[in-house]
C-alpha positions as CSV (number, residue, x, y, z in Angstrom):
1,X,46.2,-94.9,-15.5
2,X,45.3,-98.5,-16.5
3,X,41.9,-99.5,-16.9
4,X,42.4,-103.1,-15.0
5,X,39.2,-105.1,-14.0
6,X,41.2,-105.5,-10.7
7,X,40.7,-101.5,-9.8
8,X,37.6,-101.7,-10.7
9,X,37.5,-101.4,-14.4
10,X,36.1,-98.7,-17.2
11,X,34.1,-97.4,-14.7
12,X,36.6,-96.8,-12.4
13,X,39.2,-95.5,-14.6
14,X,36.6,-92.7,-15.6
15,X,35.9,-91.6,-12.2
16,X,39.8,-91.7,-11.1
17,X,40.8,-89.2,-14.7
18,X,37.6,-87.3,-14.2
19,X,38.6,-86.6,-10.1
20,X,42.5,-86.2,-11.3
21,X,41.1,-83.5,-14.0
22,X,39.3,-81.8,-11.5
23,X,42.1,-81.5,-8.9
24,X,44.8,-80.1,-11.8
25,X,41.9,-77.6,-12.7
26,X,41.4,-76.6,-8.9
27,X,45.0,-76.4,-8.6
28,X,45.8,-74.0,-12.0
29,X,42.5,-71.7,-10.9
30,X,44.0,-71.4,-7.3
31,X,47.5,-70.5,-8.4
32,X,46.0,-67.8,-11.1
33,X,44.4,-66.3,-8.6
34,X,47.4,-65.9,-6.4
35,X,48.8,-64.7,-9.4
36,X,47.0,-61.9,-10.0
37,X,46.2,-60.9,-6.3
38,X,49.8,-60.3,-6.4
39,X,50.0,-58.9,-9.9
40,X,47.7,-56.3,-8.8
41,X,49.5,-55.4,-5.2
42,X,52.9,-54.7,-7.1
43,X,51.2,-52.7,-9.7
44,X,49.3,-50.6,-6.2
45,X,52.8,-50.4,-4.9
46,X,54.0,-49.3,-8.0
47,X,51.8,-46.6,-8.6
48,X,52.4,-45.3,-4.9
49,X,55.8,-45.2,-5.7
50,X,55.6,-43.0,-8.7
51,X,53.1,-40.7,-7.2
52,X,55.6,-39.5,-4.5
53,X,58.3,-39.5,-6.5
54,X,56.8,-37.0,-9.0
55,X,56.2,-33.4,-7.7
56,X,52.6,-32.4,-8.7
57,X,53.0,-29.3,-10.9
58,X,55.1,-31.3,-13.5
59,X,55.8,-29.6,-16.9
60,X,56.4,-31.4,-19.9
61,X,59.2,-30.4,-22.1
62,X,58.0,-29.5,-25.5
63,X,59.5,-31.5,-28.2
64,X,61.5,-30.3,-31.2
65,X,60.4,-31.4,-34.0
66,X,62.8,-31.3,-36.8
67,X,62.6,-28.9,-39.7
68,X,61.4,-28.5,-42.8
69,X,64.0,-28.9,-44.5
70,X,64.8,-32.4,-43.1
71,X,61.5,-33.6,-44.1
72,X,62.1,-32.8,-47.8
73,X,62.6,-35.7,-50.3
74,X,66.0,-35.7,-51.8
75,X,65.8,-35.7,-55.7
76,X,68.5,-38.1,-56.8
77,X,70.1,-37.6,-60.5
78,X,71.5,-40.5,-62.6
């Protein structure tokens, strides 16, 4: 954006990047909004999913943990 005496000069120029600033800023704050309006209905629709999908009395398997033995440091020889 030039800063021509024929549009008005410094002064000008200022006002013209300071209202283009303020537009791109409106704009990004509007569209991160929609963002995460729509962030947070997948993640609602999400959760609804998995809640009726998953039977309420659910038992966890217990894990097997490996044994002793396994564990044990392996005493090398040269």
């Amino acid at each position: 954006m030039g800063k021509t005496k024929k549009r008005g000069g410094a002064k000008a120029h200022r006002k013209r990047v300071q209202a283009r600033n303020n537009m791109i800023k409106g704009v990004r704050n509007q569209m991160q909004k929609m963002w995460e309006t729509e962030m947070m209905a997948q993640l609602e629709k999400m959760r609804e999913q998995s809640q009726e999908s998953q039977p309420v009395g659910i038992e966890v398997p217990q894990v097997q943990l490996p044994n002793d033995d396994e564990n044990t440091p392996i005493e090398i020889k040269l």
